[in-house]
C-alpha positions in Angstrom: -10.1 12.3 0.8 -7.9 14.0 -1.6 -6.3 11.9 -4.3 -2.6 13.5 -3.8 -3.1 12.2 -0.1 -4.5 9.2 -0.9 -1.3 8.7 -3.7 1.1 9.4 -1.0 -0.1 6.8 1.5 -0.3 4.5 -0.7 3.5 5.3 -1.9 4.5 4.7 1.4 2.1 1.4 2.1 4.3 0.1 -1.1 7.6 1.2 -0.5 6.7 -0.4 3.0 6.0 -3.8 1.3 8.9 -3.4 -0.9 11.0 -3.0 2.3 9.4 -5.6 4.0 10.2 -7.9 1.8 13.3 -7.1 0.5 15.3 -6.3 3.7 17.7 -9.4 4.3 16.4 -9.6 8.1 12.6 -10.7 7.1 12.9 -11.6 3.3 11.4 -14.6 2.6 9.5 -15.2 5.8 6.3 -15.9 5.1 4.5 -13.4 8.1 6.3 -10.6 5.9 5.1 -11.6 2.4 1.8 -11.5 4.1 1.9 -8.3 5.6 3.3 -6.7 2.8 0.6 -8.1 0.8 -1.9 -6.9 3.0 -0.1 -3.5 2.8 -0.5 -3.7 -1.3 -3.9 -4.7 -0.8 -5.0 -1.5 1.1 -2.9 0.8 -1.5 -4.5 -0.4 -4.2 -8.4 0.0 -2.6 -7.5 3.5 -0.4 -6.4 4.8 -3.8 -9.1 3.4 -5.6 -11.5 4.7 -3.0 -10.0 8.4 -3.5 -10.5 8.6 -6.9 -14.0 7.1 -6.6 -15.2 9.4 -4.2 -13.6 12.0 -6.4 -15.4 11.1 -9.6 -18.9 11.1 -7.4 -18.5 15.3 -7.0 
């Protein structure tokens, strides 16, 4: 997995959350803090992941 893939995904996983949250249909539900948080979650460790596997080479 390249790191510039791995970057963008997780742009969008965030900007996803951000959306999620923010947009005045679903802010301040609870099923959407948790999926955005899930969505944060999976950035953070997909990114982490690339760079890892990146170092390893």
């Amino acid at each position: 997995m390249s790191v510039t893939v791995a970057a963008g995904i997780s742009v969008a996983l965030v900007m996803f959350g951000a959306v999620l949250t923010t947009a005045p249909a679903t802010a301040g539900r609870w099923p959407s803090i948790a999926i955005a948080a899930v969505a944060l979650f999976v950035a953070i460790v997909y990114t982490g992941t690339a760079i890892r596997s990146r170092h390893r080479r």
